[in-house]
C-alpha positions in Angstrom: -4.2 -10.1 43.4 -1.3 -10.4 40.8 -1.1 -7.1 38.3 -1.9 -8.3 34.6 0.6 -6.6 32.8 -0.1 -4.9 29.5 1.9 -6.5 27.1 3.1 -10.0 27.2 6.5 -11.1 28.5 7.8 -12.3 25.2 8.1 -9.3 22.5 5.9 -9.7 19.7 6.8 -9.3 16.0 5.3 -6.1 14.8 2.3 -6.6 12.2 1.5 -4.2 9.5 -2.2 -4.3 8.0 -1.2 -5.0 4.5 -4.2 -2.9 2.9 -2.2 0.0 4.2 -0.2 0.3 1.6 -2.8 -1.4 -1.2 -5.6 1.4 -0.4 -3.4 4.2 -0.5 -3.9 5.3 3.2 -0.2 5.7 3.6 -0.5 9.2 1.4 -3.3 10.5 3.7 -2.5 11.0 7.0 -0.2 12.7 8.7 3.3 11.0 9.1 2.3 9.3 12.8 -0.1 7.8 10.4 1.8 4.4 9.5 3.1 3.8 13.0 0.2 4.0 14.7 -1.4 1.6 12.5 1.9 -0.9 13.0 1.0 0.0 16.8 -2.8 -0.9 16.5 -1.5 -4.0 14.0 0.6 -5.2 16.7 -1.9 -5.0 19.2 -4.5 -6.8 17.0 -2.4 -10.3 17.7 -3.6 -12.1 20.7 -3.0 -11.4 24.2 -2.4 -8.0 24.1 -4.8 -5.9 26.0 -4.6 -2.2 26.8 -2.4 -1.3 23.4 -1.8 2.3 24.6 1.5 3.7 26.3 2.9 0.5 27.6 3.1 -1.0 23.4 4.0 2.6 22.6 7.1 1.7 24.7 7.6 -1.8 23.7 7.8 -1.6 20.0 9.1 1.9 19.5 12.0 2.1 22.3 14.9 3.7 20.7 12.7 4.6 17.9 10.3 7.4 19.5 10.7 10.0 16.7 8.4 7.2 14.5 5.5 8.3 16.8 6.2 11.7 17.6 7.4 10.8 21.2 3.9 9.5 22.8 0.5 9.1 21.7 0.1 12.8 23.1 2.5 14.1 20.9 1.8 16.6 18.1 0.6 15.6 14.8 3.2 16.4 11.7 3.5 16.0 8.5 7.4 16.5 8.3 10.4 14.2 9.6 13.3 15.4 12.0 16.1 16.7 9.5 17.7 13.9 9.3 14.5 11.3 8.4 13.6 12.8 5.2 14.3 13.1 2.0 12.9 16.3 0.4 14.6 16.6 -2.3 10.9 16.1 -4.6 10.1 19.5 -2.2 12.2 22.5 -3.1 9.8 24.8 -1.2 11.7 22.9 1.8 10.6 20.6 4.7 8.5 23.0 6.9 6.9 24.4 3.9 5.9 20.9 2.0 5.1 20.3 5.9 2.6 23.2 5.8 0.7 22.0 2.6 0.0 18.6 3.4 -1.7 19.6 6.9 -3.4 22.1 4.3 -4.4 19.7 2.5 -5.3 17.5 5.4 -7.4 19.7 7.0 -9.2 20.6 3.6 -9.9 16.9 2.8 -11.8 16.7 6.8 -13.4 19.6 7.3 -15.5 18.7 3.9 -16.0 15.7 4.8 -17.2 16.5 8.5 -14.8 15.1 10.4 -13.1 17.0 13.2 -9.2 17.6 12.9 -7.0 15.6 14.9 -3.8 17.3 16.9 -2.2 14.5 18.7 -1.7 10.7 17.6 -4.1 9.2 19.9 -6.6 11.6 18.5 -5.4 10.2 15.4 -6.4 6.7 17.0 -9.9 7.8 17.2 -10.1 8.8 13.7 -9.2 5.8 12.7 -12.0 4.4 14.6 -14.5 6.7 13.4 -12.9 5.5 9.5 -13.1 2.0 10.1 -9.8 1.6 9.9 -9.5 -0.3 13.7 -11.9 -1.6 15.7 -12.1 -1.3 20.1 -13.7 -3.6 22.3 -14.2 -3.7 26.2 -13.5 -7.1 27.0 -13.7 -8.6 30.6 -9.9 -8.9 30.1 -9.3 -5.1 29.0 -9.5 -3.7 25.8 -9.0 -5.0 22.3 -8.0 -4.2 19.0 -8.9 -5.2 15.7 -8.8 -4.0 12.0 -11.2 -5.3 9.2 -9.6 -7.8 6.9 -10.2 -5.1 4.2 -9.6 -1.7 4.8 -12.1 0.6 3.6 -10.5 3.1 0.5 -9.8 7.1 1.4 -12.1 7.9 -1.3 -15.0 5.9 0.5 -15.0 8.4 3.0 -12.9 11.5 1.7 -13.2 13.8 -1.2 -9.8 13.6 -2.8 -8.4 16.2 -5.4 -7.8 14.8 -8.9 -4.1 14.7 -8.6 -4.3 12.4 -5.7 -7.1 10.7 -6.8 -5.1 9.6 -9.7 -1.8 9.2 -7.8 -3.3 6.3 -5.5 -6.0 4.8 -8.3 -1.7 4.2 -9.9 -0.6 3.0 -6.7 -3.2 0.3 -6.4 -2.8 -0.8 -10.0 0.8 -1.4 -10.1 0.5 -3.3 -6.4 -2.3 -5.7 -8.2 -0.5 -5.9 -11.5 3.0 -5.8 -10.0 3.5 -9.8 -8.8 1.2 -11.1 -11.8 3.5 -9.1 -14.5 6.5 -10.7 -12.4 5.4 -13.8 -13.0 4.8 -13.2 -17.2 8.0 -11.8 -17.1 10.2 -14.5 -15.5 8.3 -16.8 -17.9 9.4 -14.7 -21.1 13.0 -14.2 -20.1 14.0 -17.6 -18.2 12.2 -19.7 -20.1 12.5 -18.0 -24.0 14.8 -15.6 -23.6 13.4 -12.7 -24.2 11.8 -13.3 -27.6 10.6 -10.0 -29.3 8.0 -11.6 -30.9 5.7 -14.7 -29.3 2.7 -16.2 -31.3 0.3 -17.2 -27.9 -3.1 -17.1 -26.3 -4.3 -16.3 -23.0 -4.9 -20.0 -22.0 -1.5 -21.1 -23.1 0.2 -18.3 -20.9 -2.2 -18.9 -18.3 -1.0 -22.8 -18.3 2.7 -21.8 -18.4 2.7 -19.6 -15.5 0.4 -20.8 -13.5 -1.8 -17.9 -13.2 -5.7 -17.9 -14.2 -6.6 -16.4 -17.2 -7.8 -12.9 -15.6 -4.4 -12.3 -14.1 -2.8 -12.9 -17.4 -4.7 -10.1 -19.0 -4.3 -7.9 -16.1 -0.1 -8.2 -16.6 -1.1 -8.0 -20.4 -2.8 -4.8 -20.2 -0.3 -3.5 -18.2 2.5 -4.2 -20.5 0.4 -2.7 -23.3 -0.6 0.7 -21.0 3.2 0.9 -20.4 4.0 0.7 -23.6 6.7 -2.5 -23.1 4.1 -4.1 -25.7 1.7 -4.7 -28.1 -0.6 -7.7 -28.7 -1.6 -8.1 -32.7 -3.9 -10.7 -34.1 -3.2 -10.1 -37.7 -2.0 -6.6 -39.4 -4.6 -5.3 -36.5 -3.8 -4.7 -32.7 -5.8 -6.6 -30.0 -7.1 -5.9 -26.6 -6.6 -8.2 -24.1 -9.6 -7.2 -22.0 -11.6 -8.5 -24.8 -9.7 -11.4 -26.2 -11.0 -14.9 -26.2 -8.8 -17.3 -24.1 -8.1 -19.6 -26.7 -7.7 -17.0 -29.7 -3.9 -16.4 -30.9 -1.9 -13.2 -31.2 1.4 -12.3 -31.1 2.9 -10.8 -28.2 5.5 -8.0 -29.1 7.9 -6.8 -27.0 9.7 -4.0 -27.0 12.6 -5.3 -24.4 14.9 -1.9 -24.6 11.9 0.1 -23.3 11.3 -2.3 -20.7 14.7 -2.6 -19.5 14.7 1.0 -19.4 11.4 2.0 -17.7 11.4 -1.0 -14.6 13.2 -2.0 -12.0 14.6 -5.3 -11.7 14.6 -7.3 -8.7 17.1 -10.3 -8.6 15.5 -13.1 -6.2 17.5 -15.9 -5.1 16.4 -19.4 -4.0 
């Protein structure tokens, strides 16, 4: 009988739900949170069978402080020393540490749902969220995750600090690529005019977006105050404008210059 071995010869690239980021789930768990679900990502690819100790070892050698060690290890909320940057913390590592599992905790025991200690426990959480998926297959057990990731909020109550904090994250991750596109449009193709007389089809046409994404990066010009739309003496809203109607797109280029950061991409 010849020994099925756990994990494939060949390595395999390391995979990364990308709602993980979108849905804000980075901000909830503890800090084993995101490797274990680049583990349970990994393990989602075919082939691989049995995820548990032997992917553990395959994907985190050299890097076993990403994990805590093992999936047995102790669940924390703070890095070694020299992972962190705490400087956003002036009560100090182990302190900041403290509050989150406070937090944590808090945020479970309303909801009913039993506090993990170790990272495999932390596995079965994410089971009981919906976040992964396990199945007893003839040829051992498999992973999965949902091609959308439920939100924390579906299944947490979330204080309205947080609440706000990851509503901003997932605007600026839908906005972000569709005001890059608007962008690159104003400054590469009219250099940066501060004031252009437009509609939403004729941007639309220009940048190759549809019409709803170019009053999504519209709006969030306006709510960041990098612009103002006017149709007349009176300001306009682009939720509410007709694609074809004009108004002048103002910029204000010095706050915008100011307030984002500018990626340079090369071909």
């Amino acid at each position: 009988m010849t020994e099925k071995a756990s994990v494939p010869g060949p390595r395999r690239d390391m995979a990364v739900h990308n709602d993980w980021w979108v849905s804000g789930w980075e901000h909830i768990p503890p800090r084993q949170g995101f490797p274990l679900t680049m583990l349970i990502g990994t393990a989602c690819q075919p082939g691989f069978t049995d995820y548990q100790d032997d992917l553990v070892h395959e994907i985190f050698d050299g890097h076993r402080d990403m994990i805590g060690g093992d999936l047995d290890g102790p669940l924390t909320f703070s890095w070694p020393d020299e992972e962190g940057d705490y400087e956003a913390a002036p009560e100090g590592r182990e302190a900041c540490g403290a509050a989150r599992l406070e937090q944590f905790s808090a945020m479970l025991t309303t909801a009913g749902f039993p506090l993990p200690t170790t990272v495999r426990d932390l596995s079965e959480l994410y089971l009981t969220w919906g976040l992964a998926r396990r199945e007893e297959t003839p040829d051992g057990t498999r992973w999965s995750m949902r091609a959308a990731l439920p939100l924390p909020a579906d299944l947490l109550t979330l204080d309205p600090e947080l609440t706000e904090r990851l509503d901003g994250i997932r605007w600026t991750m839908r906005t972000g690529p569709l005001l890059d596109t608007l962008i690159d449009h104003l400054v590469d193709d009219l250099g940066e005019p501060t004031e252009t007389l437009t509609s939403l089809d004729l941007l639309a046409a220009v940048t190759g977006q549809d019409v709803g994404d170019v009053r999504l990066a519209l709006a969030e010009l306006v709510h960041s105050s990098d612009a103002r739309l006017q149709r007349g003496e009176e300001p306009a809203d682009a939720e509410r404008l007709e694609a074809h109607r004009r108004f002048r797109l103002v910029m204000d280029w010095e706050h915008f210059h100011e307030n984002r950061v500018q990626v340079s991409r090369g071909d």
